[in-house]
N, C-alpha and C positions, 0 to 999 in steps of 0.2 A: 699457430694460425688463428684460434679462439680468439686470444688479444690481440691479434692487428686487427682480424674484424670487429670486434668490438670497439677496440679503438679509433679505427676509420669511422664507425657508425656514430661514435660521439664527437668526431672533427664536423663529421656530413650534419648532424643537427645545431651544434653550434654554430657552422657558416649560415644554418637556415637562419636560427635566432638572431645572429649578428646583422643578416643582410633586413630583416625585417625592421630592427631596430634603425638601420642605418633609413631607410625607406620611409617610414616617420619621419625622423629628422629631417629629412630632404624635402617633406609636407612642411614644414615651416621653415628650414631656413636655405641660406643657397651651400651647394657644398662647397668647401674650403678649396678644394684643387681635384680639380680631376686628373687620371692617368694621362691624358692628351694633352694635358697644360703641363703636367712635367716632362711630358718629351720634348716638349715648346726649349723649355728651360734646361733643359740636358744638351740641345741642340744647338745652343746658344740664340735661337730665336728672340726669344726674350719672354716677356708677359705681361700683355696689355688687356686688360680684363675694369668694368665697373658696373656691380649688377645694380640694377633699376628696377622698379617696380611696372607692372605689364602699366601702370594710369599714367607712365612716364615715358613712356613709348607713344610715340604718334602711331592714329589706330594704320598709316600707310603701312610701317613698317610689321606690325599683328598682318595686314591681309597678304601683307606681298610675299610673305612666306609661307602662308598658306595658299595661296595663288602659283606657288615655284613648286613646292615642296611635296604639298600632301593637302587637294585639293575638299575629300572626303574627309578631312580629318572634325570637324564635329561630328560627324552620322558611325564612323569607326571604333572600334572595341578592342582598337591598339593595333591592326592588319589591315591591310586592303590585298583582299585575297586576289580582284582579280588586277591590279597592279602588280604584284606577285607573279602571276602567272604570263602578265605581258612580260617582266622582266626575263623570268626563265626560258620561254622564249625565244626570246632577242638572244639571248646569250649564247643557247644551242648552238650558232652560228658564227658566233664572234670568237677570233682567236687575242684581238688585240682587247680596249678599253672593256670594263663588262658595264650595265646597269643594271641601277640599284633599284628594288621595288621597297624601300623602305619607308614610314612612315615617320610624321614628325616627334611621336610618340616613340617608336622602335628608336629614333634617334637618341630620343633625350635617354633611351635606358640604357646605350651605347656607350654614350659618350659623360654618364655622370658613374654609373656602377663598374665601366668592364674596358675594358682597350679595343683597342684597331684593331682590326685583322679580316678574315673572311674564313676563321676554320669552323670545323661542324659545332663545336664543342661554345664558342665565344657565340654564335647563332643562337644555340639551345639556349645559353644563358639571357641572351635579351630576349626573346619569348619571353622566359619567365620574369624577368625584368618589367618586361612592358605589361604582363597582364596582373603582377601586384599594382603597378602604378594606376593603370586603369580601376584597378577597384578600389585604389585608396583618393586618387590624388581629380580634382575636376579638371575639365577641359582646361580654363584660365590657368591653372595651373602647371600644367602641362606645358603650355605655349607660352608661359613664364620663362621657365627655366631653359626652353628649346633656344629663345633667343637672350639667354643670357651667355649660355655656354658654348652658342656655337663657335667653329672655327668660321673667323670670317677675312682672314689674313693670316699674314706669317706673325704669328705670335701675337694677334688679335682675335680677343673672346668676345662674345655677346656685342647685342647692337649701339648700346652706349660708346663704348670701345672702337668699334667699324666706326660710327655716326664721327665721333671726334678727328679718329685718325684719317679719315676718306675726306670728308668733308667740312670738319672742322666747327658743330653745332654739336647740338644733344640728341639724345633717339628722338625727342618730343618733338624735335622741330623740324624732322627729313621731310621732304615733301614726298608726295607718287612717287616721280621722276627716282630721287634717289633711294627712297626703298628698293625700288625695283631692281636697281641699280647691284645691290649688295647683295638680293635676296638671287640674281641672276647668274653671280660667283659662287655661289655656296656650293653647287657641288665639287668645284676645284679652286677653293679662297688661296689659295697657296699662289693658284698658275693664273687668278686676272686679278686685274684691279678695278673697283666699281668707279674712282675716280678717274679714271682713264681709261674705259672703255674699249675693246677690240670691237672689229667690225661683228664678231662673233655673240660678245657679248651683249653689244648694240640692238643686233634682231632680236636676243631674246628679252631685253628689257619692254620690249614694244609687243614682245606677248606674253610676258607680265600684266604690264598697264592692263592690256585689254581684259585679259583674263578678272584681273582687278574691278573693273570694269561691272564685271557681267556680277561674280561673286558679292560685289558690297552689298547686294539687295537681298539675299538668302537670310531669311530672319535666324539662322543658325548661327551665320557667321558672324552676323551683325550685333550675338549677344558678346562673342571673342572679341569683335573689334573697338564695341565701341564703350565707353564705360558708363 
């Protein structure tokens, strides 16, 4: 029994050391494939993926995800506690869809270090995910990597990827309209299309915009948006 725990306790510092080291590396470069992009590709999805630099991104597509997603997210320390608590909430009650009180940061440590899922165990791990990131990696950085990798279609990653295949430009050149557009699917890129709009997805583009709107003038946002 000695040497299993001993031995567990040297696999438990080695995943430490490995995941630290991998956490750097993702400070400079983007990562090769994440766990989500291989299901993409196990699934026959495919994988339409081209990461950009955030100066190659029109600042539309920087606020409209922050205007959807995670509207605290400069002022946040990787939580929006009481976004959290609205989600828990809401859920109490719900047997069907749940929501999510996650942030764009809680995202990026989701979907570059750890897979899908909702158990207690894949949870724990992005906490600790998201608050190395927060003390290694800056905001810019952050919102780098959030709209590179997200899912933003069936076997469409990052807004380069979405911008071409929706609309057929580059991230740089989406205007409002179509950030919002893509930024509006993101929590079900699988079930709309920002190119063809539901009546569903239509109102929430239009409070987007607005939200967009109000957000461009916040000197926080405006060091994210603009270069």
């Amino acid at each position: 029994m000695k040497k299993v725990l001993k031995a567990f306790k040297k696999f438990i510092v080695w995943l430490f050391v490995l995941h630290i080291i991998y956490t750097i590396i993702i400070w400079v470069f983007n990562p090769p494939l994440t766990l989500t992009m291989m299901g993409s590709l196990i699934r026959g999805e495919g994988l339409k993926r081209d990461y950009v630099s955030l100066k190659n991104m029109s600042k539309h597509a920087r606020l409209s995800v922050i205007a959807a997603e995670d509207q605290l997210f400069p002022q946040h320390f990787g939580f929006d506690l009481k976004g959290i608590q609205a989600a828990m909430e809401f859920n109490e009650n719900q047997t069907g869809k749940l929501r999510g009180g996650s942030t764009i940061s809680q995202q990026v440590a989701k979907n570059v270090f750890l897979w899908q899922g909702r158990s207690w165990l894949r949870k724990g791990l992005e906490a600790y995910c998201t608050l190395w990131m927060e003390l290694l990696y800056s905001k810019r950085r952050i919102l780098e990597l959030y709209l590179n990798i997200a899912e933003m279609g069936k076997g469409v990653y990052g807004i380069e990827a979405a911008a071409q295949h929706y609309f057929k430009k580059s991230a740089a050149s989406l205007s409002a309209r179509e950030a919002a557009a893509i930024a509006a699917c993101l929590p079900s890129p699988k079930k709309y299309n920002p190119g063809k709009p539901s009546r569903y997805v239509s109102r929430r583009i239009g409070w987007i915009q607005k939200q967009m709107r109000q957000l461009q003038s916040d000197p926080e946002i405006a060091k994210l948006i603009n270069d």
